[in-house]
C-alpha positions in Angstrom: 17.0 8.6 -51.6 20.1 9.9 -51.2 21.2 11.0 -47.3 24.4 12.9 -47.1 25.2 13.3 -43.1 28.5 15.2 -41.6 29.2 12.4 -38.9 28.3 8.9 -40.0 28.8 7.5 -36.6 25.7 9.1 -35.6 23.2 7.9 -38.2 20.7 5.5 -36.9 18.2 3.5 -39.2 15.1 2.3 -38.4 13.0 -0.2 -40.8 10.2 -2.3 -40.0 11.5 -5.8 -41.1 13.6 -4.6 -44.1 16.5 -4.7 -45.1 18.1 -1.4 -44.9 21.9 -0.9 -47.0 23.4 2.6 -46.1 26.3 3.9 -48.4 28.3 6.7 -47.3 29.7 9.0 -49.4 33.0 10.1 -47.2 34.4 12.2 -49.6 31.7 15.0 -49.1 31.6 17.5 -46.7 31.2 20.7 -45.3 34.4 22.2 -46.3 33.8 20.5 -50.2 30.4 21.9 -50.9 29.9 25.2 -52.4 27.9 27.1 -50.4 25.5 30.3 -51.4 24.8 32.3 -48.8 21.0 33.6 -49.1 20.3 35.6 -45.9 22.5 37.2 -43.2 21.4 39.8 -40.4 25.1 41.6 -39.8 23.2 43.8 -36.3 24.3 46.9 -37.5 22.2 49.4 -34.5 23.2 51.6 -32.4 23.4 50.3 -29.3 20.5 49.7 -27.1 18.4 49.2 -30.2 15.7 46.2 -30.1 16.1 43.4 -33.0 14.4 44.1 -35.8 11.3 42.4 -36.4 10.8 43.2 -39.7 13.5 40.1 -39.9 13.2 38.7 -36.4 10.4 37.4 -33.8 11.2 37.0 -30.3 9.0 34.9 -28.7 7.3 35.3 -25.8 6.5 32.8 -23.0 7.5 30.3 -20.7 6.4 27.1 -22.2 9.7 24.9 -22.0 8.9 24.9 -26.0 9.6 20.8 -25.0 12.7 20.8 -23.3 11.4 22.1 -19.9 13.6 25.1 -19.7 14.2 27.5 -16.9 13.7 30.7 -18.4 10.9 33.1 -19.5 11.4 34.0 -23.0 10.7 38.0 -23.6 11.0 40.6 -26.2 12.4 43.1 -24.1 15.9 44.8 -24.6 16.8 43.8 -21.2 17.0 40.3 -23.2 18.0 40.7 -26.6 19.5 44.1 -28.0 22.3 45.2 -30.1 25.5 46.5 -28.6 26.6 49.1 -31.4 29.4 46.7 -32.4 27.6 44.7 -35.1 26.3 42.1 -32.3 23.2 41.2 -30.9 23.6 40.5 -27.4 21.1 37.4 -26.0 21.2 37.8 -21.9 19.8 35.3 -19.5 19.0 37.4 -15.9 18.2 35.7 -12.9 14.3 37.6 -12.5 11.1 36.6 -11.7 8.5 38.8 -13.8 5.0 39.1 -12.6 2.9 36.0 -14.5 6.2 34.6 -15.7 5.1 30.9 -15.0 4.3 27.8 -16.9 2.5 23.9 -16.2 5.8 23.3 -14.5 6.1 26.4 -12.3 7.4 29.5 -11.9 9.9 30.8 -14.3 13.0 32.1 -12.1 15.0 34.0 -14.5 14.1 35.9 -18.4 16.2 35.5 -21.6 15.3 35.8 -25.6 14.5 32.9 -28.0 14.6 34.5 -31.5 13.4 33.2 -35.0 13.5 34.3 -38.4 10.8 31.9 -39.5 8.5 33.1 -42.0 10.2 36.1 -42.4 11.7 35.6 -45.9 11.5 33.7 -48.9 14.2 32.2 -50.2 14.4 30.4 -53.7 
């Protein structure tokens, strides 16, 4: 097995009684790979214009997704939306939205979590 990391200071290595050797290779990195880019969303909309989900899915919920967060994730373009420029524009608002509320409580203000996973194959 071969492990190539960017910061060897934070590799840990856990074994159950073995002996574990770890050789870094500090001659490679990001700037000596070559890289091939295989996807890229460049947010050309007009402004005001919802991502797309043909290549996008904003999730919705406020579930912490594990990390307890404050927000309630939406799809709406209060949230997420392109501004014209080639940008898609992520806002957090400090808003309550009726049934916005998790295990943990109430969710006190809305933003966007967006993935593109399982929305392309890539070989």
């Amino acid at each position: 097995m071969i492990v190539v990391v960017d910061d060897p200071t934070q590799v840990q290595i856990v074994a159950d009684d073995a002996v574990t050797e770890v050789e870094i290779d500090e001659s490679v990195g990001w700037d000596t790979r070559e890289w091939k880019l295989l996807w890229s969303d460049e947010f050309e909309a007009e402004a005001g214009a919802p991502i797309s989900s043909e290549s996008w899915t904003c999730e919705v919920g406020g579930r912490g997704w594990g990390n307890n967060e404050m927000q309630y994730y939406t799809d709406r373009v209060e949230n997420a939306v392109h501004d014209g420029a080639g940008n898609l524009v992520i806002s957090a608002r400090e808003e309550t939205l009726e049934g916005a509320s998790c295990h943990y409580g109430e969710r006190l203000y809305t933003s966007a979590r967006c993935l593109t996973q399982d929305k392309g194959e890539f070989t």
